[in-house]
mmCIF file of the N, C-alpha and C atoms, coordinates in Angstrom:
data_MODEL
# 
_entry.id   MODEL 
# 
loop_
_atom_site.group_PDB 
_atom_site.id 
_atom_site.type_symbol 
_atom_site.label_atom_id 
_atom_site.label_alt_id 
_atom_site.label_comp_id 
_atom_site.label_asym_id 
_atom_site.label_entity_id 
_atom_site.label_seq_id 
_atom_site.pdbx_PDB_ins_code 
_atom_site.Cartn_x 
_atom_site.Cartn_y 
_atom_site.Cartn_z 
_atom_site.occupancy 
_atom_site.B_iso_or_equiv 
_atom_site.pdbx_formal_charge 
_atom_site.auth_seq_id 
_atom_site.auth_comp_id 
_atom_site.auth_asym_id 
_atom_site.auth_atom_id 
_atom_site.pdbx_PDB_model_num 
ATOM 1   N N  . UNK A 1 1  ? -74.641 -104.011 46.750 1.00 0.00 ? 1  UNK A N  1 
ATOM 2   C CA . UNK A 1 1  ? -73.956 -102.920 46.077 1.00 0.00 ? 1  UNK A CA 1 
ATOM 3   C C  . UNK A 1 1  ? -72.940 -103.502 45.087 1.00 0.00 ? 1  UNK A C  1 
ATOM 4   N N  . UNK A 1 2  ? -73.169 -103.178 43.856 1.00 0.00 ? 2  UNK A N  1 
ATOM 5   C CA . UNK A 1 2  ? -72.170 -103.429 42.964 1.00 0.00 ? 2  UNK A CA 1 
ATOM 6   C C  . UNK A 1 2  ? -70.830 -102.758 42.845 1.00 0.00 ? 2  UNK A C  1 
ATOM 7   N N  . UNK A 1 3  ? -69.977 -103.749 42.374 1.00 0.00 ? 3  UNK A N  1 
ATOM 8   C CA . UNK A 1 3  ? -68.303 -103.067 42.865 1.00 0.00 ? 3  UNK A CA 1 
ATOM 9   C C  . UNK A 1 3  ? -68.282 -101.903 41.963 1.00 0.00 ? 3  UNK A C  1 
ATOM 10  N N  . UNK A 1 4  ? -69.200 -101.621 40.633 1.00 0.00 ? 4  UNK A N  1 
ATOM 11  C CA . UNK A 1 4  ? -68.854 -100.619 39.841 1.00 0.00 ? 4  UNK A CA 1 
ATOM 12  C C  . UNK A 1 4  ? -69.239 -99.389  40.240 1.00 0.00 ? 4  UNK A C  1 
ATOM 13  N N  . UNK A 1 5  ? -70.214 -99.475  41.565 1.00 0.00 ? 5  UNK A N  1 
ATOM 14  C CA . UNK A 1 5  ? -70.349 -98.109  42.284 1.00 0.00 ? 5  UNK A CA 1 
ATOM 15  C C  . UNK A 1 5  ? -69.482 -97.982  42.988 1.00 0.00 ? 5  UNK A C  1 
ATOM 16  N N  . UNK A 1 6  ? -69.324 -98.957  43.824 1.00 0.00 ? 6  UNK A N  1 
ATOM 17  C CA . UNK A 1 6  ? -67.976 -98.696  44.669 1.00 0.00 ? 6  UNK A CA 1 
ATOM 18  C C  . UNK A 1 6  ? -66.504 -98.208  43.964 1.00 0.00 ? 6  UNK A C  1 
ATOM 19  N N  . UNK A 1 7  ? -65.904 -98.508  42.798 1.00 0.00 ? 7  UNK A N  1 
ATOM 20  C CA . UNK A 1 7  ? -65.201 -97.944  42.229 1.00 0.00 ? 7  UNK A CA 1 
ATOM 21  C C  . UNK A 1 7  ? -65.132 -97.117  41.842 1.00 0.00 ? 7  UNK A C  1 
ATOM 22  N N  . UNK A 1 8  ? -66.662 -96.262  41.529 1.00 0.00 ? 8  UNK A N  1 
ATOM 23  C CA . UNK A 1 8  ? -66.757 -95.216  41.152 1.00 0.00 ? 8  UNK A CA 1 
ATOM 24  C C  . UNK A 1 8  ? -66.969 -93.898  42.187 1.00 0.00 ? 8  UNK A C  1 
ATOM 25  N N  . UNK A 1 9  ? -66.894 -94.369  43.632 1.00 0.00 ? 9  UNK A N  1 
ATOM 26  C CA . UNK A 1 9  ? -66.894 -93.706  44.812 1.00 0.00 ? 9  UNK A CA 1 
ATOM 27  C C  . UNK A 1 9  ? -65.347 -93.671  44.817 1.00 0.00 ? 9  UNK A C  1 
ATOM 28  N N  . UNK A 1 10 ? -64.577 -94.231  45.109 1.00 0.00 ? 10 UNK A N  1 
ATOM 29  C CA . UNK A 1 10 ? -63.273 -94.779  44.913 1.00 0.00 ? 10 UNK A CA 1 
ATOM 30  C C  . UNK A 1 10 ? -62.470 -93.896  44.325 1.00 0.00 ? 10 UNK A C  1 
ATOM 31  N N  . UNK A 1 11 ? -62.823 -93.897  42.685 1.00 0.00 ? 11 UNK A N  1 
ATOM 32  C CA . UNK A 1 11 ? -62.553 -92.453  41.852 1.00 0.00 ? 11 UNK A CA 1 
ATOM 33  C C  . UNK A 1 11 ? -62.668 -91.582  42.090 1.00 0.00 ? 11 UNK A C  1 
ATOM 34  N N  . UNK A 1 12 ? -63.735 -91.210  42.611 1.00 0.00 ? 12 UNK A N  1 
ATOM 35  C CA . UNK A 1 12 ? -64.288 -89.584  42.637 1.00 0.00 ? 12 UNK A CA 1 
ATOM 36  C C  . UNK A 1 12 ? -63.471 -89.241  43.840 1.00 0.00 ? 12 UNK A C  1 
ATOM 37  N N  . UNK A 1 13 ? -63.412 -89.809  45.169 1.00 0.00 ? 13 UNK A N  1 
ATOM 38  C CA . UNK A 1 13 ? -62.680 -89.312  46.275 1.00 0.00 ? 13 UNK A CA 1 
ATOM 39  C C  . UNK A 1 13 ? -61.129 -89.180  46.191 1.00 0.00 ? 13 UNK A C  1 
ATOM 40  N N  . UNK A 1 14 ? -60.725 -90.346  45.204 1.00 0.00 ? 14 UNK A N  1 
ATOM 41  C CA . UNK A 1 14 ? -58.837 -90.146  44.871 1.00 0.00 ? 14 UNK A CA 1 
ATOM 42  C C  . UNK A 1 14 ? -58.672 -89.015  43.999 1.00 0.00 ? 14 UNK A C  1 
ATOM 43  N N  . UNK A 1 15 ? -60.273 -88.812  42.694 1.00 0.00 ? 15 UNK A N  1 
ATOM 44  C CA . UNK A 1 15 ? -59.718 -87.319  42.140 1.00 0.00 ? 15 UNK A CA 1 
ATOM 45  C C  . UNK A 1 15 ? -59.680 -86.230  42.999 1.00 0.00 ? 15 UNK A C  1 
ATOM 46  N N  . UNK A 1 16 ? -60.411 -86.022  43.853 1.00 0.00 ? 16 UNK A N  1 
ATOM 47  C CA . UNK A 1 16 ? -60.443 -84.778  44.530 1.00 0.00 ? 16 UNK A CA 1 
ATOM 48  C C  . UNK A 1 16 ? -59.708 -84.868  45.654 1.00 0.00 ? 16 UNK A C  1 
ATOM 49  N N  . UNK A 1 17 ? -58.598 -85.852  46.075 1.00 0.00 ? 17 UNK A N  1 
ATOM 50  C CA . UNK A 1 17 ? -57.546 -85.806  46.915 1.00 0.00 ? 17 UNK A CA 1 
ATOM 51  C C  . UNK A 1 17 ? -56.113 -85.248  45.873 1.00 0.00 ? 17 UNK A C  1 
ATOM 52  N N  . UNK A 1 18 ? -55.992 -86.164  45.137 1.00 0.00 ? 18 UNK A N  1 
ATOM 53  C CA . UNK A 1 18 ? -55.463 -85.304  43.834 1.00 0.00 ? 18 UNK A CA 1 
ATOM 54  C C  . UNK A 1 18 ? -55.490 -84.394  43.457 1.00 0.00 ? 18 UNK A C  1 
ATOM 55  N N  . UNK A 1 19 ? -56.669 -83.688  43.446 1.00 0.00 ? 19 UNK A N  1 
ATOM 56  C CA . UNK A 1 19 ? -56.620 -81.943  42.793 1.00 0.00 ? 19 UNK A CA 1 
ATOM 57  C C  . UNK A 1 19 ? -56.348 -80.891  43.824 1.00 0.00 ? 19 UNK A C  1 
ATOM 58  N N  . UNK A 1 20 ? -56.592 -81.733  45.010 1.00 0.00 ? 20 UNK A N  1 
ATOM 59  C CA . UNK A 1 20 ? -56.195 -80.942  46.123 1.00 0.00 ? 20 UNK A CA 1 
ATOM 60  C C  . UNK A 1 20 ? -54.614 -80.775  46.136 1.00 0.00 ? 20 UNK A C  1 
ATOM 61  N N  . UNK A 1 21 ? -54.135 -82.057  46.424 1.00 0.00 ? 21 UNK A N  1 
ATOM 62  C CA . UNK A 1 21 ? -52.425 -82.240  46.824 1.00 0.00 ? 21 UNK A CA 1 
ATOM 63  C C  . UNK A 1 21 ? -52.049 -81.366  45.228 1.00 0.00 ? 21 UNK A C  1 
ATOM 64  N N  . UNK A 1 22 ? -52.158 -81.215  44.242 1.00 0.00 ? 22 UNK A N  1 
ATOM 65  C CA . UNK A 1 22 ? -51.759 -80.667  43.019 1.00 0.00 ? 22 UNK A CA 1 
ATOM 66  C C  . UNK A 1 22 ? -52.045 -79.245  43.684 1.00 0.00 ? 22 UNK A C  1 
ATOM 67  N N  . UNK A 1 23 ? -53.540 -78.864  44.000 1.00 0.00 ? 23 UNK A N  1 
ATOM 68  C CA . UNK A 1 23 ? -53.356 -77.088  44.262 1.00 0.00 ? 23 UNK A CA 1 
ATOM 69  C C  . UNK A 1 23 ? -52.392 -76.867  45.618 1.00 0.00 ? 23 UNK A C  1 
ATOM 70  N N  . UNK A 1 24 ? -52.521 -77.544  46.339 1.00 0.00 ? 24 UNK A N  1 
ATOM 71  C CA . UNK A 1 24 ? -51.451 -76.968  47.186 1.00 0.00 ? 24 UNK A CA 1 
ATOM 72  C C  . UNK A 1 24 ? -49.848 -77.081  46.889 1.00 0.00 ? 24 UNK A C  1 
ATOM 73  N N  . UNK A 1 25 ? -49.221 -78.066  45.925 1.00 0.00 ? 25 UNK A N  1 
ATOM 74  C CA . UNK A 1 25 ? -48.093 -78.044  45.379 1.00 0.00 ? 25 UNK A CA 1 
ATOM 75  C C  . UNK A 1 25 ? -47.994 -77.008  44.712 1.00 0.00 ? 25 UNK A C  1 
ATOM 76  N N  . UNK A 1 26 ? -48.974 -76.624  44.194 1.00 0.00 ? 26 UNK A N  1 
ATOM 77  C CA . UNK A 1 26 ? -48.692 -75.152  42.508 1.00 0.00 ? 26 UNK A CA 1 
ATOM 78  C C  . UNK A 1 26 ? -48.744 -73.871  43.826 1.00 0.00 ? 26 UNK A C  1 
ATOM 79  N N  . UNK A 1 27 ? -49.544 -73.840  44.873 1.00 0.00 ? 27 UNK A N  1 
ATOM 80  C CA . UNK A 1 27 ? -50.152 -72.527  44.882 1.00 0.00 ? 27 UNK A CA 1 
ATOM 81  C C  . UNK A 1 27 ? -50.644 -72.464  46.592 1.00 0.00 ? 27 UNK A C  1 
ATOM 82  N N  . UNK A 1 28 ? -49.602 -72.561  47.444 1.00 0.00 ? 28 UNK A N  1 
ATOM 83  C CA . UNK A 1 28 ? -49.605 -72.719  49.003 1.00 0.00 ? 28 UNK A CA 1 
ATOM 84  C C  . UNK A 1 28 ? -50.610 -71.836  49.687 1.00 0.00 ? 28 UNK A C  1 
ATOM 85  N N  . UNK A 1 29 ? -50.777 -71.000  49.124 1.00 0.00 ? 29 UNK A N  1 
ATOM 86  C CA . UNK A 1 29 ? -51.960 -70.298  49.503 1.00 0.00 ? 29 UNK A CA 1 
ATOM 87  C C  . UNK A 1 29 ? -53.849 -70.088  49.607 1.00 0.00 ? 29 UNK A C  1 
ATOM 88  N N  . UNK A 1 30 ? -53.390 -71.572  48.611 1.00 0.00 ? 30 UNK A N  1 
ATOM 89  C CA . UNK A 1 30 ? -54.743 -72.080  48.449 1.00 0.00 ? 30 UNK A CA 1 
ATOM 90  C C  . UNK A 1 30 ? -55.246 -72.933  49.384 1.00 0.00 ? 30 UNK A C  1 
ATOM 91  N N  . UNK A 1 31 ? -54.440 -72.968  50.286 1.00 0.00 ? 31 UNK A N  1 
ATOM 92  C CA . UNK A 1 31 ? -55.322 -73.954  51.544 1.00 0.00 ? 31 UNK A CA 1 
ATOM 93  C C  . UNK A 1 31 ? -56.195 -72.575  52.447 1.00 0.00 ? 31 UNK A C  1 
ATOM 94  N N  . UNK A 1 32 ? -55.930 -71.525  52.482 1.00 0.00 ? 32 UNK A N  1 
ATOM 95  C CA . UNK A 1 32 ? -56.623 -70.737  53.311 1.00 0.00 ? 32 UNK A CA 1 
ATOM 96  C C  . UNK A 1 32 ? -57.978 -70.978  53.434 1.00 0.00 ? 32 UNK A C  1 
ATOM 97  N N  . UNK A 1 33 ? -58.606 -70.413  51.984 1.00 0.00 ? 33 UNK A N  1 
ATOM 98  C CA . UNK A 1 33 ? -60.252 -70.277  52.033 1.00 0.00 ? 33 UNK A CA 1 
ATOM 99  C C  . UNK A 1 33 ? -60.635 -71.599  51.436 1.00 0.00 ? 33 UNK A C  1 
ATOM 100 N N  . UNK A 1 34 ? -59.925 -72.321  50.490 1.00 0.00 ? 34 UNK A N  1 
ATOM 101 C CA . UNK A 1 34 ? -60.795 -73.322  49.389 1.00 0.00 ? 34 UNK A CA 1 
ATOM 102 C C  . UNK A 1 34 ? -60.255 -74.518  49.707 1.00 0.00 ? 34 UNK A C  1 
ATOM 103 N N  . UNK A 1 35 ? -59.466 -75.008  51.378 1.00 0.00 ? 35 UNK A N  1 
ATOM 104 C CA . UNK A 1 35 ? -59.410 -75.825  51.664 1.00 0.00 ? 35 UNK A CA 1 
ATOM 105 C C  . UNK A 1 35 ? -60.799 -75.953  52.931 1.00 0.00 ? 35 UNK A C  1 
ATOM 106 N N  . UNK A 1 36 ? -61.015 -74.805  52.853 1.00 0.00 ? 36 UNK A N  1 
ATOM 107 C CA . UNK A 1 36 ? -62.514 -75.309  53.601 1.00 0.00 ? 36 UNK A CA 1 
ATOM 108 C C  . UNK A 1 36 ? -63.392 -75.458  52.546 1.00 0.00 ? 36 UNK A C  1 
ATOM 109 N N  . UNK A 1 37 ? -63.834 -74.905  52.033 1.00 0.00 ? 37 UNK A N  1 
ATOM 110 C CA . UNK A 1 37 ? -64.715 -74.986  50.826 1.00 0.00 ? 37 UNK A CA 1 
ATOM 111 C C  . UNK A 1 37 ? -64.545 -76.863  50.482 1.00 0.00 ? 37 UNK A C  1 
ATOM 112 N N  . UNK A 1 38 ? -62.989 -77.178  50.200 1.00 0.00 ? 38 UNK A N  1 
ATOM 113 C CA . UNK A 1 38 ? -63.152 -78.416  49.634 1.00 0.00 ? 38 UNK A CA 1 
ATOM 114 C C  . UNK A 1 38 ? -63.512 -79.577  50.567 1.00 0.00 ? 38 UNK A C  1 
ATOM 115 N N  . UNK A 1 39 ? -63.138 -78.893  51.818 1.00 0.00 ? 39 UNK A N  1 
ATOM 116 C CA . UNK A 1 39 ? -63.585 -80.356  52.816 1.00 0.00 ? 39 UNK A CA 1 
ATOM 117 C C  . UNK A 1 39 ? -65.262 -80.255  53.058 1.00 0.00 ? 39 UNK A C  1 
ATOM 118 N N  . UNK A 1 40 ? -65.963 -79.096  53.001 1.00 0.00 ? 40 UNK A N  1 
ATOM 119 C CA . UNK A 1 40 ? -66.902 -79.037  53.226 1.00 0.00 ? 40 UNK A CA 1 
ATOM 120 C C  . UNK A 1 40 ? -67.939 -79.362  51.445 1.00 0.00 ? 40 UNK A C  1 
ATOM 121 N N  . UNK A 1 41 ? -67.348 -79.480  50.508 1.00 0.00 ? 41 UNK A N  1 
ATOM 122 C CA . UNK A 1 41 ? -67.839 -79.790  49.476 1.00 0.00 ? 41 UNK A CA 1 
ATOM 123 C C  . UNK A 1 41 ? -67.429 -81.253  49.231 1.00 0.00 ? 41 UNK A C  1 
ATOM 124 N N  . UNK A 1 42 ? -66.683 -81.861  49.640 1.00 0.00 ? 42 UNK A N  1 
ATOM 125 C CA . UNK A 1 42 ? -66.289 -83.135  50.227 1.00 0.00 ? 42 UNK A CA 1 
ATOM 126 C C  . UNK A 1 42 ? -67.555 -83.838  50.504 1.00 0.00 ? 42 UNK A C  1 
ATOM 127 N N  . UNK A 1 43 ? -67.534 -83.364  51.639 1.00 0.00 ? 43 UNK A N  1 
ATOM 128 C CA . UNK A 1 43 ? -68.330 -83.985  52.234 1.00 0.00 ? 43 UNK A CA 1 
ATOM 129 C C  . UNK A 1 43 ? -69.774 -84.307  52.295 1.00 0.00 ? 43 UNK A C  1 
ATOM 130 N N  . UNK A 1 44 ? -70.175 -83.230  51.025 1.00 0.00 ? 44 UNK A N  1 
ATOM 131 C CA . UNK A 1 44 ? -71.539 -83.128  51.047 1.00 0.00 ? 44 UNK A CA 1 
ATOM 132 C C  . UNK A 1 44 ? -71.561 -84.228  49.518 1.00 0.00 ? 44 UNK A C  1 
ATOM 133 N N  . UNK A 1 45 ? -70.647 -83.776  48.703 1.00 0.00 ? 45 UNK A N  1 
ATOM 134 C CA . UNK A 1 45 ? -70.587 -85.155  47.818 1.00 0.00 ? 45 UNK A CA 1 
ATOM 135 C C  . UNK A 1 45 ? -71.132 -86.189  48.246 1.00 0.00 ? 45 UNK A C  1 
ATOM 136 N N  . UNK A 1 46 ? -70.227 -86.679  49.259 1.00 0.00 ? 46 UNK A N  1 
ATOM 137 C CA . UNK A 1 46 ? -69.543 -87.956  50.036 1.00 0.00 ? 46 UNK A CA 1 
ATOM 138 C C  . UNK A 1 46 ? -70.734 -88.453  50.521 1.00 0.00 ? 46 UNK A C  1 
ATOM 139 N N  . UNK A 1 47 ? -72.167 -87.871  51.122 1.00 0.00 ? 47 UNK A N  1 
ATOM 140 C CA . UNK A 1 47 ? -73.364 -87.863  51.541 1.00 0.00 ? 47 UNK A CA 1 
ATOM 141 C C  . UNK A 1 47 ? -74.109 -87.798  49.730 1.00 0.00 ? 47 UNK A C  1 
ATOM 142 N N  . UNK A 1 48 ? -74.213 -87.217  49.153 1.00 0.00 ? 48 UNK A N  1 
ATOM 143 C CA . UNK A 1 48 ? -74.719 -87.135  48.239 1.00 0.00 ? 48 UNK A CA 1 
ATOM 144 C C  . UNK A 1 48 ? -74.686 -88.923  47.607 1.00 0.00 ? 48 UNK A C  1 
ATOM 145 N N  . UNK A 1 49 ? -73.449 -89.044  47.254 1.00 0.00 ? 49 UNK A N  1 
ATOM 146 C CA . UNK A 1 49 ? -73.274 -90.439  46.911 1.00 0.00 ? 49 UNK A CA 1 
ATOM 147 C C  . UNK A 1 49 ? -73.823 -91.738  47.695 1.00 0.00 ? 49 UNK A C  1 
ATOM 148 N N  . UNK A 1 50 ? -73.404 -91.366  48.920 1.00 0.00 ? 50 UNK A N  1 
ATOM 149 C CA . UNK A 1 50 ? -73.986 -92.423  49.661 1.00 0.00 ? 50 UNK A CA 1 
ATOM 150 C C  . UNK A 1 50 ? -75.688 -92.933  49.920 1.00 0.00 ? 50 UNK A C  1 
ATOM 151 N N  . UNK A 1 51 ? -76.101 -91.467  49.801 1.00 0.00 ? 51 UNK A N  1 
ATOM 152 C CA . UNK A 1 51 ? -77.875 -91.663  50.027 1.00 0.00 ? 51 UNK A CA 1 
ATOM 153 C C  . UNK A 1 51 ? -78.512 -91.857  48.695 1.00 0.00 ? 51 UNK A C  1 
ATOM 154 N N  . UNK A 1 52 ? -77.830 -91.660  47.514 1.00 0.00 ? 52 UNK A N  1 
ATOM 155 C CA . UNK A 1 52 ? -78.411 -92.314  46.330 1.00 0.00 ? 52 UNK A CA 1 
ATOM 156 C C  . UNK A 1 52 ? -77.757 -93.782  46.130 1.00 0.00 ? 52 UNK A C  1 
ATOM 157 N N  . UNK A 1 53 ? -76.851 -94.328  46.669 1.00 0.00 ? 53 UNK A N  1 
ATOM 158 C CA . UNK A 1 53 ? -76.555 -95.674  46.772 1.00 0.00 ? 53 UNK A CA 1 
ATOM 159 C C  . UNK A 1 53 ? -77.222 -96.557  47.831 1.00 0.00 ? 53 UNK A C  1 
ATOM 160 N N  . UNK A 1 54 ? -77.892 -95.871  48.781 1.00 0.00 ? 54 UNK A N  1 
ATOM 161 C CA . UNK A 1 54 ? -78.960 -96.131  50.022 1.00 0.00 ? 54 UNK A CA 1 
ATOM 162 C C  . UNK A 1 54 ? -80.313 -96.399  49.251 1.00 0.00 ? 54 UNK A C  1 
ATOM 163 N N  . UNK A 1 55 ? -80.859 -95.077  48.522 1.00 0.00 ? 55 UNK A N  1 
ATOM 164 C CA . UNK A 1 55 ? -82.120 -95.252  47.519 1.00 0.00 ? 55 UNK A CA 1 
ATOM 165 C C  . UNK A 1 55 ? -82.022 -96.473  46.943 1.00 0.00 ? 55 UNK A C  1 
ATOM 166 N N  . UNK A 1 56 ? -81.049 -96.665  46.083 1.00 0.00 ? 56 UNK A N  1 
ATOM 167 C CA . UNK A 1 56 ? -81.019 -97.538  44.908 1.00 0.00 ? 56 UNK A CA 1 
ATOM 168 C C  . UNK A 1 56 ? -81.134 -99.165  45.782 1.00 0.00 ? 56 UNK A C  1 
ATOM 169 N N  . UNK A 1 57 ? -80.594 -99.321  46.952 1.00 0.00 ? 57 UNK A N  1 
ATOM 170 C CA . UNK A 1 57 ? -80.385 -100.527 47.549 1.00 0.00 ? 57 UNK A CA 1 
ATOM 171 C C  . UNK A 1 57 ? -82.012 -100.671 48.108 1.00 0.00 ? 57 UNK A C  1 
ATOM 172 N N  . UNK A 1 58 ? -82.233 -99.494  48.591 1.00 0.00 ? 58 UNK A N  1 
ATOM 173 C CA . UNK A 1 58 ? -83.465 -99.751  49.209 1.00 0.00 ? 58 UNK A CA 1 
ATOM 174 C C  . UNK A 1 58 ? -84.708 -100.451 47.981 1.00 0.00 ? 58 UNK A C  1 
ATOM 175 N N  . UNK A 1 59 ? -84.441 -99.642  46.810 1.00 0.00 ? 59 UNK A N  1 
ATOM 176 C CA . UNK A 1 59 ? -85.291 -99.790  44.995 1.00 0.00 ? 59 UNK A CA 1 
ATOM 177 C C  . UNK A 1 59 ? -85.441 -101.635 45.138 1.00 0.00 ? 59 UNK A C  1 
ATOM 178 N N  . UNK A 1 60 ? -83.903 -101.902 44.852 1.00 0.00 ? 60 UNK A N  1 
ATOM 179 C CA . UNK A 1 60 ? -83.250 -103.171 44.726 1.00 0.00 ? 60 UNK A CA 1 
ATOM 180 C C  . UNK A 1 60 ? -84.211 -103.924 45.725 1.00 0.00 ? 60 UNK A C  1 
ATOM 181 N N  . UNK A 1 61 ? -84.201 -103.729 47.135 1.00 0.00 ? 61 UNK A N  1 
ATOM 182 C CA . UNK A 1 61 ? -84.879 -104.551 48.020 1.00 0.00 ? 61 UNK A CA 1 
ATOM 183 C C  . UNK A 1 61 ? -86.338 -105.017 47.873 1.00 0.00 ? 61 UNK A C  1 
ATOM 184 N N  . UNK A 1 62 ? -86.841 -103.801 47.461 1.00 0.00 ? 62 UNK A N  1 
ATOM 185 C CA . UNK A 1 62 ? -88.553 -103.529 46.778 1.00 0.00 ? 62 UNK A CA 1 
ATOM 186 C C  . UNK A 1 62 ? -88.723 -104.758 45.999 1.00 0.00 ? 62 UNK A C  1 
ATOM 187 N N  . UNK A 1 63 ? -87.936 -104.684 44.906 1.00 0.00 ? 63 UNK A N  1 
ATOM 188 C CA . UNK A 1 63 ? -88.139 -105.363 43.709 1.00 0.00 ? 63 UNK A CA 1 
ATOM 189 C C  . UNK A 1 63 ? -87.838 -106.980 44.177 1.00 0.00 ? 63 UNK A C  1 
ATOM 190 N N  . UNK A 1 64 ? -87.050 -107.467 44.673 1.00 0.00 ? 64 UNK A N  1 
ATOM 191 C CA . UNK A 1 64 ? -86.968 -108.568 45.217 1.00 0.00 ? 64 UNK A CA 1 
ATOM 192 C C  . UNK A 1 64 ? -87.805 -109.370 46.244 1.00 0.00 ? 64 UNK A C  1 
ATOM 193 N N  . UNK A 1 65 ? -88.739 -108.512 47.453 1.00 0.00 ? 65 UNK A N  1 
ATOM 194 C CA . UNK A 1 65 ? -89.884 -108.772 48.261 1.00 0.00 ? 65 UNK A CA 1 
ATOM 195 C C  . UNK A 1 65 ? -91.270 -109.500 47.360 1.00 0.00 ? 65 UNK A C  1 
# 
């Protein structure tokens, strides 16, 4: 795995810890409904990313056999 995916996992999870801690500073009421929404859209990212970085390693392995 190249570090430029990993950095770019890196990013994506500090922006959306960020936009979180920002909506709940502006707007306390936003943890009710769209702090589930965000952990559960989180997380499916978070899987999203990982199983196309799984594909690509697995690609990588192909090509090297």
């Amino acid at each position: 795995m190249t570090s430029a995916k990993l950095l770019r996992i890196h990013f994506t999870q500090g922006f959306l810890m960020n936009l979180l801690f920002v909506n709940l500073l502006t707007d306390p009421s936003f943890i009710s409904v769209d702090f589930f929404f965000y952990r559960f859209n989180k997380q499916v990212l978070f899987e999203c990313v990982l199983g196309k970085l799984f594909r690509e390693h697995k690609k990588d392995e192909k090509k090297f056999k």
